[in-house]
N, CA, C and O of each residue as an XYZ file, in Angstrom:
616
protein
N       0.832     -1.179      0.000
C       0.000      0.000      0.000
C       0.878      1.244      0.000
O       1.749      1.213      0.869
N       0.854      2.545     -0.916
C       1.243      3.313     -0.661
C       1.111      4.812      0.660
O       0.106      5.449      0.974
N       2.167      4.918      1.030
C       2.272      5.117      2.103
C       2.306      6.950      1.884
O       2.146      7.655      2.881
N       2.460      7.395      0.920
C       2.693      9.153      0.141
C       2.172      8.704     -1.255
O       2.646      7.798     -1.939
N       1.067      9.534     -1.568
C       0.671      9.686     -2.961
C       1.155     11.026     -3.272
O       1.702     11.848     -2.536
N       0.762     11.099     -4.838
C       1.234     12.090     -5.422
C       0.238     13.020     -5.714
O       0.642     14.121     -6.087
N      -0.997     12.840     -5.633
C      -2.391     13.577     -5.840
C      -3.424     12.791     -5.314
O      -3.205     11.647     -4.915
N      -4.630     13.355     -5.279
C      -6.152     12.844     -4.225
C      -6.646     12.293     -5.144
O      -7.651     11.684     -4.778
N      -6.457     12.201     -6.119
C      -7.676     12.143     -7.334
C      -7.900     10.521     -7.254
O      -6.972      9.722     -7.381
N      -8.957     10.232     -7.078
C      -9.687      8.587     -6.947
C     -10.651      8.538     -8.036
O     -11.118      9.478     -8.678
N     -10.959      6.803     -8.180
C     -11.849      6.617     -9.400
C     -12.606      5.302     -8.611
O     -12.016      4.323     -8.156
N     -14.295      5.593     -8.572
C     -15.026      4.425     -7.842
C     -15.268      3.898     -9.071
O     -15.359      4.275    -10.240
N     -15.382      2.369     -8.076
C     -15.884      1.434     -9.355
C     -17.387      1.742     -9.019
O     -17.694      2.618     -8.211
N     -18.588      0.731     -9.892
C     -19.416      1.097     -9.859
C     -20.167      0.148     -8.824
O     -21.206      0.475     -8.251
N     -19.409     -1.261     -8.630
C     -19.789     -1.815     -7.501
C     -19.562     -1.154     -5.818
O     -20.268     -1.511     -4.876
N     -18.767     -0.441     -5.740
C     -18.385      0.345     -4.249
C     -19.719      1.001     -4.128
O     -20.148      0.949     -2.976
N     -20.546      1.640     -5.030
C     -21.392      2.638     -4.938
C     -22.794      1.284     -4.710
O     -23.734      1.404     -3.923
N     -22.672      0.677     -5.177
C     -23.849     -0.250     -4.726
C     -23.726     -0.665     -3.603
O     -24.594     -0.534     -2.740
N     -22.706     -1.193     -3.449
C     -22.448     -1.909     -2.075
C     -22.848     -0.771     -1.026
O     -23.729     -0.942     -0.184
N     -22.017      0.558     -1.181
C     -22.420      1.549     -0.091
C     -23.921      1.530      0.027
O     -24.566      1.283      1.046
N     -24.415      1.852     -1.268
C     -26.339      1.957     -0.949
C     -26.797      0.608     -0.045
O     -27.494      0.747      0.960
N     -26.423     -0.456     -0.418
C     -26.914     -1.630      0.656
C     -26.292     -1.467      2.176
O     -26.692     -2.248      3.040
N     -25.439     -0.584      2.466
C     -25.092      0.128      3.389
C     -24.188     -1.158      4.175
O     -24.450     -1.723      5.237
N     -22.819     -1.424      3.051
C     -21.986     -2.662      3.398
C     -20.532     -2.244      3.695
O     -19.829     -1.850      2.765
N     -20.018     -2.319      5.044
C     -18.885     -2.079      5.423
C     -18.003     -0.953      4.510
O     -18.338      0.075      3.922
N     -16.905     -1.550      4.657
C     -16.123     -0.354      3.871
C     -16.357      0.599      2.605
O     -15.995      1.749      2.356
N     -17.049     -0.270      1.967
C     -17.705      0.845      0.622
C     -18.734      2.043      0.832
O     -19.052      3.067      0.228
N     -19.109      1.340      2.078
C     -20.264      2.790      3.289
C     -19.329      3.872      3.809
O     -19.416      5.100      3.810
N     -18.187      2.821      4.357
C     -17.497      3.927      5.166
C     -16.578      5.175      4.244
O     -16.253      6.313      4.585
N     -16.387      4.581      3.235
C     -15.331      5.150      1.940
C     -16.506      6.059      1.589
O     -16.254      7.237      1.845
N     -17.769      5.837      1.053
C     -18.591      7.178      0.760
C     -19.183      7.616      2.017
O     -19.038      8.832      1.898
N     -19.555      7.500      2.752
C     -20.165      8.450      3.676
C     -19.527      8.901      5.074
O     -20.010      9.467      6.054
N     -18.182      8.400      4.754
C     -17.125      9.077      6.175
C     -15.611      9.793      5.449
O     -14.851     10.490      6.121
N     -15.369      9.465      3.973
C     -14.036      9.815      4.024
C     -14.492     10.724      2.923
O     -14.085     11.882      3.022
N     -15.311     10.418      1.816
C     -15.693     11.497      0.725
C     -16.167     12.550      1.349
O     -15.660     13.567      0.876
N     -17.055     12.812      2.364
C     -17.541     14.228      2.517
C     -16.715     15.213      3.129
O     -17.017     16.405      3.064
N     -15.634     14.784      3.755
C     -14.672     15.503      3.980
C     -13.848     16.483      2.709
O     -13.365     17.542      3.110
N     -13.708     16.188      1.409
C     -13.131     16.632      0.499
C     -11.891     16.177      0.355
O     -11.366     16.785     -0.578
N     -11.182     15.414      0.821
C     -10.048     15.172      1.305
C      -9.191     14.705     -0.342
O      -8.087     15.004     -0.796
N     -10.074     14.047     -0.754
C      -9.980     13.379     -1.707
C     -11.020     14.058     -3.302
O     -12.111     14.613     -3.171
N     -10.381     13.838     -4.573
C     -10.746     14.429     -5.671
C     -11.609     13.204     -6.068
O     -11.023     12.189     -5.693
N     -12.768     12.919     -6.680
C     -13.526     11.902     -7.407
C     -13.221     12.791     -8.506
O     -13.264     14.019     -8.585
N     -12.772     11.526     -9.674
C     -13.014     11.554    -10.995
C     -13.798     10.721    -11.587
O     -13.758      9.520    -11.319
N     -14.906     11.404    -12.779
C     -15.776     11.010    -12.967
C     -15.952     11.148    -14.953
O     -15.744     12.155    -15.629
N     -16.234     10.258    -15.263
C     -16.324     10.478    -16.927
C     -18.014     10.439    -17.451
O     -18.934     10.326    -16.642
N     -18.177     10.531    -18.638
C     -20.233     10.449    -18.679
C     -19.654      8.713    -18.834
O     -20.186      8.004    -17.979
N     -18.919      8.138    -19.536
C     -19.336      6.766    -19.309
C     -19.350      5.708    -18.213
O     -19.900      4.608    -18.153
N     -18.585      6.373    -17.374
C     -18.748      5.834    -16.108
C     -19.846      6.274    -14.844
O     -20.262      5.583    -13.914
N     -20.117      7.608    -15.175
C     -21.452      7.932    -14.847
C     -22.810      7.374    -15.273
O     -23.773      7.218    -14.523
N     -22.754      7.070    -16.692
C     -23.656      6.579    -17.142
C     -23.845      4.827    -16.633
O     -24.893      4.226    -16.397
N     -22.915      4.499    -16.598
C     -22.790      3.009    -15.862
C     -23.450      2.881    -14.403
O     -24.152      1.943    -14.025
N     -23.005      4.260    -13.497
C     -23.653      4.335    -12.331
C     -24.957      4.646    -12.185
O     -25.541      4.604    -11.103
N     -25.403      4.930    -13.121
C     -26.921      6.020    -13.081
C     -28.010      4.540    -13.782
O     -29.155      4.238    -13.445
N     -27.089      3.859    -14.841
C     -27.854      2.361    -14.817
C     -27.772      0.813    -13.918
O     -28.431     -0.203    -14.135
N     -26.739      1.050    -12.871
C     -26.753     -0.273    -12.644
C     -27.831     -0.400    -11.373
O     -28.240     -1.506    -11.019
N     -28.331      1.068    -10.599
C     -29.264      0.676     -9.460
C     -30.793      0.002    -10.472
O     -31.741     -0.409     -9.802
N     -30.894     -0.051    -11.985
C     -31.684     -0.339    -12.447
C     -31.709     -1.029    -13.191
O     -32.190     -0.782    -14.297
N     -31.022     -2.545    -12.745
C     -30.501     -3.884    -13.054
C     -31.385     -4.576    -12.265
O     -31.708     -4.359    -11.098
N     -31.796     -5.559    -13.136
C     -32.829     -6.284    -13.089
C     -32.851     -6.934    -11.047
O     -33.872     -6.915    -10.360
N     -31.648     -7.355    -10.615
C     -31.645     -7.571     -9.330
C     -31.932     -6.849     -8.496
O     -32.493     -7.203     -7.459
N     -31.587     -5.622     -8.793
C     -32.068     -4.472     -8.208
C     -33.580     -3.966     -7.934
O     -33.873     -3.368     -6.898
N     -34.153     -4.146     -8.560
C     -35.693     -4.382     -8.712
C     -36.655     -5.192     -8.670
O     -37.807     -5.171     -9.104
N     -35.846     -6.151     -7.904
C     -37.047     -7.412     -7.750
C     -37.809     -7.152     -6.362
O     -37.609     -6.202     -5.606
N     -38.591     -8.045     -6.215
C     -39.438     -7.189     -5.034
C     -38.649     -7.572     -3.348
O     -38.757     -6.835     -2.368
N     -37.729     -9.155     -3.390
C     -37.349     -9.862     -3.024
C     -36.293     -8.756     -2.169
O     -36.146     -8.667     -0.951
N     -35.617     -7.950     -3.279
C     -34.230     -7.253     -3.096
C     -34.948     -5.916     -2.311
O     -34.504     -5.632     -1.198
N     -36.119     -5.046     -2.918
C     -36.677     -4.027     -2.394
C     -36.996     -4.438     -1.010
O     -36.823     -3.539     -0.187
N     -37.394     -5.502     -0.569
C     -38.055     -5.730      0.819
C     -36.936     -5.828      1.370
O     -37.163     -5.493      2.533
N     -35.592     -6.136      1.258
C     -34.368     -6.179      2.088
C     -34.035     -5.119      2.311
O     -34.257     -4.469      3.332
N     -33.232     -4.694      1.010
C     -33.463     -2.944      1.207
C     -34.411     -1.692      0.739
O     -34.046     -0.714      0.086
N     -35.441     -1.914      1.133
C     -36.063     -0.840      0.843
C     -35.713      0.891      0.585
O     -36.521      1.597     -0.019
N     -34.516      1.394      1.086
C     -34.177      2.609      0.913
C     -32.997      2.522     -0.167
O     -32.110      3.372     -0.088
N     -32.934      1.619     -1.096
C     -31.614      1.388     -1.786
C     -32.152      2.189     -3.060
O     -31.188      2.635     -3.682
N     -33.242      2.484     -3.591
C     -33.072      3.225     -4.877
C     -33.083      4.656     -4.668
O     -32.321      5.383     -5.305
N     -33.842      5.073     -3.876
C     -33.201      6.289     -2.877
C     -31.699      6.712     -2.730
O     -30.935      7.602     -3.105
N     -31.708      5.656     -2.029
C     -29.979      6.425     -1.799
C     -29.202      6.305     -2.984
O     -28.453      7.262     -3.181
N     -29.173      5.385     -3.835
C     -28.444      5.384     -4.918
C     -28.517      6.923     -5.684
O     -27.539      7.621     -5.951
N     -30.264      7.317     -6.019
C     -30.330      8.308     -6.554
C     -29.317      9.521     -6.044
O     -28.564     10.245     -6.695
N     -29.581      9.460     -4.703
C     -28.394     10.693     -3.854
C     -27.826     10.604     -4.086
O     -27.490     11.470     -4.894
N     -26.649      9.324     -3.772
C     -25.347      8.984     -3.566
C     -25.203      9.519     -5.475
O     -24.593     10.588     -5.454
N     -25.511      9.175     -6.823
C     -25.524      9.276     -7.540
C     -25.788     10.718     -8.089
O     -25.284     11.069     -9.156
N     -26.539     11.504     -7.389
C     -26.425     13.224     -7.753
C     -25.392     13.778     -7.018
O     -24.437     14.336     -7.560
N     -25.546     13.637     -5.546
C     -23.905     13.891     -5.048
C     -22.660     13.930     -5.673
O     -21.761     14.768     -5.610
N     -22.764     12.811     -6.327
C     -21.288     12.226     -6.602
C     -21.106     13.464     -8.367
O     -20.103     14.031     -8.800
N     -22.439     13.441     -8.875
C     -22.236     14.135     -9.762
C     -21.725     15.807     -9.510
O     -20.785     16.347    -10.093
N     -22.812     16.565     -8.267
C     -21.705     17.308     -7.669
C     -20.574     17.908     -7.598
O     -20.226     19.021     -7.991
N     -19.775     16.704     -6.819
C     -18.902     16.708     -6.463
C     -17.691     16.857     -7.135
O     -16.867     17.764     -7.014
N     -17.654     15.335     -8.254
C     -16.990     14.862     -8.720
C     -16.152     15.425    -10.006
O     -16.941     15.892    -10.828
N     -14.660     15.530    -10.466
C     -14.055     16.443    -11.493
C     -14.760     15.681    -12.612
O     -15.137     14.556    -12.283
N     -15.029     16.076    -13.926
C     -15.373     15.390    -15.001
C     -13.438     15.362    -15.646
O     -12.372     15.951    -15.471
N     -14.155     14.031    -16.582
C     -12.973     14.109    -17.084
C     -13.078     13.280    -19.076
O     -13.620     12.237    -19.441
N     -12.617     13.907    -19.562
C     -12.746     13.078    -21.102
C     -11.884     12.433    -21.565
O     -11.137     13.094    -22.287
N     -11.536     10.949    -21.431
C     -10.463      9.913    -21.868
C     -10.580     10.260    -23.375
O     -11.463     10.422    -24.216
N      -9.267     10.289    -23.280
C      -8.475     10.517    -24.810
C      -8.176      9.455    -25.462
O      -8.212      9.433    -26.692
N      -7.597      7.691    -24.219
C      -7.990      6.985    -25.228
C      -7.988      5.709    -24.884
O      -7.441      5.336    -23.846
N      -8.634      4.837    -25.761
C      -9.306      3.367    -25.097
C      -8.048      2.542    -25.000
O      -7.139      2.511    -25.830
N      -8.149      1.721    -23.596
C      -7.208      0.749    -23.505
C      -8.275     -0.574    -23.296
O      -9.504     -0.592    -23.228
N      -7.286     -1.649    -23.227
C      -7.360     -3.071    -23.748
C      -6.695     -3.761    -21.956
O      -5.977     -4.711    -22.270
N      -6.687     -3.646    -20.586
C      -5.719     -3.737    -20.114
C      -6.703     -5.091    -19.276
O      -6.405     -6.233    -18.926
N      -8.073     -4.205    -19.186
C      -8.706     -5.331    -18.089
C      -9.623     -6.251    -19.287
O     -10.344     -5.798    -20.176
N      -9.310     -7.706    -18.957
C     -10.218     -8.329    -19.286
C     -11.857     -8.062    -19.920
O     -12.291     -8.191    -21.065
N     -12.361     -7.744    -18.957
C     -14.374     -7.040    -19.189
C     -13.613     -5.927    -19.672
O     -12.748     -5.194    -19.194
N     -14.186     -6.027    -20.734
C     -14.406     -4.363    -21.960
C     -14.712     -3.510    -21.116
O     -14.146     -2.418    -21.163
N     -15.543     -3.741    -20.267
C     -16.918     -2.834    -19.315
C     -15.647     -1.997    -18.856
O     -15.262     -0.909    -19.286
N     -15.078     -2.839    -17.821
C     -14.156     -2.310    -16.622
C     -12.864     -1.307    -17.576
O     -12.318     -0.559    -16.765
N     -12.424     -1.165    -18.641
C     -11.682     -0.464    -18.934
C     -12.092      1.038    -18.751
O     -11.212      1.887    -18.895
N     -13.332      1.408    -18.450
C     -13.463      2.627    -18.627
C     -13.031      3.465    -17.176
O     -12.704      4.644    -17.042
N     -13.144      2.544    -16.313
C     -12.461      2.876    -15.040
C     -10.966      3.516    -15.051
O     -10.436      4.498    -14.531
N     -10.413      2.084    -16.216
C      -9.110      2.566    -16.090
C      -8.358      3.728    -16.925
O      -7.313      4.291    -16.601
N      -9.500      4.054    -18.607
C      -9.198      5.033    -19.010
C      -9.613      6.685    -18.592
O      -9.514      7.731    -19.235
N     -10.119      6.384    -17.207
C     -10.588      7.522    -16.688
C      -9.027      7.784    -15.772
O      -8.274      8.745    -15.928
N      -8.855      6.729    -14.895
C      -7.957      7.236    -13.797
C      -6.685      7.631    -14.230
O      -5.859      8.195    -13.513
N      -6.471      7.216    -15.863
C      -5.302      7.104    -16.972
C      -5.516      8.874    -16.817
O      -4.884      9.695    -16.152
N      -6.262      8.969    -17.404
C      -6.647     10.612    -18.025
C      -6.659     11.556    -17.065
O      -6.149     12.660    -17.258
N      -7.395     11.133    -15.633
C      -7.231     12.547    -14.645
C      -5.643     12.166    -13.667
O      -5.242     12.848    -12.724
N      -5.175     11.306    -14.046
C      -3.927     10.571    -13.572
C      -4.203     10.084    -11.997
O      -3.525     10.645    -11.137
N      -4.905      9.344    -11.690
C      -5.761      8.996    -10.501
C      -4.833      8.413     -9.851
O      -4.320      7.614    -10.634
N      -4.232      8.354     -8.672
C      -3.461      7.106     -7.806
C      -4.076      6.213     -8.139
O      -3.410      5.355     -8.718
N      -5.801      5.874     -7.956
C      -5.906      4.738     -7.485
C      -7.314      4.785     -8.133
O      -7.752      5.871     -8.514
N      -8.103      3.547     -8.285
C      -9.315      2.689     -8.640
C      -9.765      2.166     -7.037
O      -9.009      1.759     -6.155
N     -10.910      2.289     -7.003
C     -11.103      1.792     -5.242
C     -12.416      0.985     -6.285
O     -13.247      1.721     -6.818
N     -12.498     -0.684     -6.515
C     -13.053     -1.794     -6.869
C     -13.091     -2.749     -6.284
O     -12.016     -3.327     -6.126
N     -14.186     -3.287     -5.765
C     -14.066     -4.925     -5.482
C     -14.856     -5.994     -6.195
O     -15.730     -6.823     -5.940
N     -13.994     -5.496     -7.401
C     -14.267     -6.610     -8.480
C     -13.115     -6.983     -8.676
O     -12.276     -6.450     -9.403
N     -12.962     -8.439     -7.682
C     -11.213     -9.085     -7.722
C     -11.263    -10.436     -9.144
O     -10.358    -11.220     -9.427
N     -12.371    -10.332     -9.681
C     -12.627    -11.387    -10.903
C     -11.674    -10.313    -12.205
O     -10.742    -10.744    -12.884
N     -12.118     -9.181    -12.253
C     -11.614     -8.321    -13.191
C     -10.779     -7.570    -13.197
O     -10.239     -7.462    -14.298
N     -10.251     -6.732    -12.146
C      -9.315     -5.974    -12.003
C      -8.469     -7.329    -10.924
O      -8.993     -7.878     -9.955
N      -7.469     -7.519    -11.315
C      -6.952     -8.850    -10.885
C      -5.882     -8.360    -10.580
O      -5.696     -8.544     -9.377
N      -4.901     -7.715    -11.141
C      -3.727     -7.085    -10.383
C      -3.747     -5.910     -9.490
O      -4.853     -5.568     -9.070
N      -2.792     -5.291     -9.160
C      -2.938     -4.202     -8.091
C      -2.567     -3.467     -8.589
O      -2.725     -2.445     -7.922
N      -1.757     -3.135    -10.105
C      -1.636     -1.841    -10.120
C      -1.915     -2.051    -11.994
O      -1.592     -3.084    -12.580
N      -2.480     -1.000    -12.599
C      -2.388     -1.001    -13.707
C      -1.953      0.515    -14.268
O      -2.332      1.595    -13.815
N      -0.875      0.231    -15.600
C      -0.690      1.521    -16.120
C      -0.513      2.326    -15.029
O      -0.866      3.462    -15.348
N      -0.067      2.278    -13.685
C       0.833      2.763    -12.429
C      -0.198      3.369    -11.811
O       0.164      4.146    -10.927
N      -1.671      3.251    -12.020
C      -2.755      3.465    -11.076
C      -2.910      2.118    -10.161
O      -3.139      1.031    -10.692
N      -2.771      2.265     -8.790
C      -2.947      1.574     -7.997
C      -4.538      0.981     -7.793
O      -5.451      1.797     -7.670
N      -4.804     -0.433     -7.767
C      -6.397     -0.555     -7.419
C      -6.771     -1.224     -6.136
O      -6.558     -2.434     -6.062
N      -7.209     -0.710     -5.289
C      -7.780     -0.834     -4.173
C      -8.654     -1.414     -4.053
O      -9.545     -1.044     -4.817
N      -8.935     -2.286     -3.383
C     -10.237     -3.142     -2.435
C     -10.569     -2.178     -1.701
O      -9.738     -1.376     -1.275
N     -12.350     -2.081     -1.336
C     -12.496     -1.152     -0.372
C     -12.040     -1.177      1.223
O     -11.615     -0.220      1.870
N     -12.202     -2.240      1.576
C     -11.616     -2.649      2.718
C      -9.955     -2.188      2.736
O      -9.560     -1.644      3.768
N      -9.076     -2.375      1.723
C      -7.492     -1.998      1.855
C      -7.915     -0.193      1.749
O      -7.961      0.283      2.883
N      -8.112      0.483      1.028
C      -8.637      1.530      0.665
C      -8.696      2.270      2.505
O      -7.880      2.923      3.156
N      -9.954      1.793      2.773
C     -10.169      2.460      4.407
C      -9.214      1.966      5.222
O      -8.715      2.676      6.095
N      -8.885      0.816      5.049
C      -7.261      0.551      6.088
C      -6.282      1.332      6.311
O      -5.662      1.623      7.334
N      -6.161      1.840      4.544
C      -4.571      2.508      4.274
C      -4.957      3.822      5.166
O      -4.318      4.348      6.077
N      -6.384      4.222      4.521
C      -6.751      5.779      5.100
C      -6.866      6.107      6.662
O      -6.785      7.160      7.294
N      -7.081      4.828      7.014
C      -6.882      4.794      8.347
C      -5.784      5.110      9.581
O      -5.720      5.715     10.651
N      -4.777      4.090      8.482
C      -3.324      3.959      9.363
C      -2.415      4.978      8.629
O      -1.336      4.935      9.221
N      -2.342      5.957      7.520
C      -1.703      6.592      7.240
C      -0.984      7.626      7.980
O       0.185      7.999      7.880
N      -1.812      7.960      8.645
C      -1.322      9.057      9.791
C      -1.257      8.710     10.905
O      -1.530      9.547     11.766
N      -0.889      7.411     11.294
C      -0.453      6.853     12.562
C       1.262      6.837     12.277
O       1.864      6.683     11.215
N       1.770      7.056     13.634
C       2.875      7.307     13.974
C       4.221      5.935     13.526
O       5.400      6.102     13.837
């Protein structure tokens, strides 16, 4: 884990943002304890926005099965999802890479390529399989709040 970065600028996957709406450990704590601080830059592209703004409206997502568990999950997504728009720097990849497996998941990485992101915070360990790509570091959310944790311990 790096111990000194060189800039704030982060890139969520689009699973962290679900997971937070089901209101699941570290992907909760990463958006609703360390983002509102500012501490940190979100970079954000329309295709990776657009990915976020469709996946709370994936077929699992809408079953009645999933609504009765979490009932406040299309809600918060909507927030968590205007917030983030907000917040977040836009950014326009200049150009497509080939690096991750799922086509899907490259756009993550041609975003964090383009705003020069430290890091990808994903826990999709099927697809983003190494830890660092094109010298953006990718984070598990759980390592992610660890590092942020212990960084400023003595």
């Amino acid at each position: 884990m790096p111990t000194d970065v060189e800039n704030n600028r982060i890139v969520i996957d689009t699973n962290i943002i679900i997971k937070a709406c089901i209101g699941e450990g570290s992907a909760f704590d990463i958006l609703n304890k360390i983002l509102p601080d500012g501490e940190f830059e979100v970079c954000i592209s329309d295709e990776v926005l657009a990915e976020y703004e469709a996946a709370p409206q994936k077929k699992r997502f809408v079953k009645d099965s999933f609504k009765e568990k979490y009932p406040k999950f299309q809600q918060k997504a909507q927030t968590t999802i205007e917030t983030l728009k907000l917040i977040a720097t836009p950014f326009t990849p200049q150009q497509k890479l080939t690096e991750i497996a799922d086509e899907d998941d490259n756009k993550f990485l041609e975003l964090a390529v383009e705003a020069d992101a430290f890091c990808i915070i994903s826990d999709d360990e099927k697809h983003f399989k190494e830890s660092e790509y094109l010298g953006v570091k990718i984070f598990r959310s759980y390592e992610f709040y660890s590092w942020w944790r212990k960084r400023d311990e003595p």
